[in-house]
C-alpha angles and dihedrals in degrees: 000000000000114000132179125213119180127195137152099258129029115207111208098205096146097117136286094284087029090055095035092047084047090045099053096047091054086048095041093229104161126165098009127116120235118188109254107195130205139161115257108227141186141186150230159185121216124173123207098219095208082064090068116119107019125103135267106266118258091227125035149167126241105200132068123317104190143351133231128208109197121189114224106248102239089355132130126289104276104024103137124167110213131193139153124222124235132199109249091225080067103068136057108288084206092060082040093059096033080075103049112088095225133095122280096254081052106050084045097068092031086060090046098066105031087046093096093044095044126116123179112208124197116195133188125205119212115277094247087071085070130081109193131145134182140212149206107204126201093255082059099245115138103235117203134201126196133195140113134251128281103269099025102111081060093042078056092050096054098044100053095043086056092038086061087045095056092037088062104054081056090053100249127112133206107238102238115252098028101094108102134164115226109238111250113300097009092114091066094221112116140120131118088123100129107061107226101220086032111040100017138014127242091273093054095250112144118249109251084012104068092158093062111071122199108226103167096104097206094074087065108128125173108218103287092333103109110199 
């Protein structure tokens, strides 16, 4: 069944790709690439190695222990990496063991000891690492392309050799070989498509659609200055 419903403002709030696809229609913006930004990530396991021997907790917590705020080495002011550290009982000891390069009997007994000692980090670079557009083609389908900055693979490199540094003075180690960027949009935070200033005024309204407002606040972007 069609209905119509009338009414004096319209509020887009469907989700960063859902609002941009609505807004562009409205706009009839077709073949034209807009920047989507999102912050390049990557992950890793670390052990703390006077944790080994005891025995899993009874009880636990499954979200995030601690954060961590990593300057960029020779990076803008500003550029700061941040992550958040996760107990390893936590997580799925299936995905754990899906990432060590043994067998499964003997990933089985490897998990089995470091499990106590195990930490799981997730890290985010700033946005301005990726290099994404969309896209609303004629047909209109929302096409998306992914990819990162020019210099972020040594922006990586940096951070994590100055993350392990700063994980052993605290007595923890990244297991070699865990540390793995996400390919681009895997970490699932992006936004910043609608130009605010461009796109849409400071009060989210769209240019040329002042009656439709933009609420999703992620599509927030300062002229030019992605956050």
């Amino acid at each position: 069944e069609r209905r119509s419903v009338f009414a004096r403002h319209a509020v887009l709030a469907a989700g960063t790709l859902a609002t941009t696809r609505l807004a562009l229609g409205l706009l009839d913006m077709t073949e034209r690439d807009l920047p989507l930004v999102s912050c390049p990530a990557f992950a890793f396991a670390l052990a703390q190695p006077g944790l080994l021997g005891r025995g899993l907790a009874e009880r636990g917590y499954g979200m995030a222990q601690l954060s961590v705020a990593l300057p960029l080495p020779q990076g803008r002011p500003g550029d700061i990496v941040f992550g958040q550290l996760y107990d390893a009982d936590a997580m799925s000891a299936v995905d754990l063991m899906e990432h060590m390069p043994l067998s499964w009997p003997a990933r089985m007994a490897v998990l089995r000891v470091l499990l106590p000692t195990l930490m799981i980090g997730l890290a985010y670079f700033p946005g301005r690492f990726s290099a994404n557009s969309v896209r609303l083609g004629a047909d209109g389908g929302l096409r998306i392309q992914g990819g990162v900055a020019d210099g972020f693979e040594s922006a990586l490199a940096a951070a994590a050799s100055a993350l392990r540094r700063g994980l052993r003075q605290l007595g923890a180690f990244v297991l070699p070989g865990s540390l793995r960027s996400y390919p681009p949009g895997a970490e699932v935070h992006y936004g910043c498509t609608l130009a605010m200033g461009r796109l849409t005024d400071a009060d989210g309204a769209l240019t040329g659609c002042p009656a439709v407002l933009v609420a999703d606040w992620m599509n927030a972007r300062l002229a030019g200055k992605p956050f």
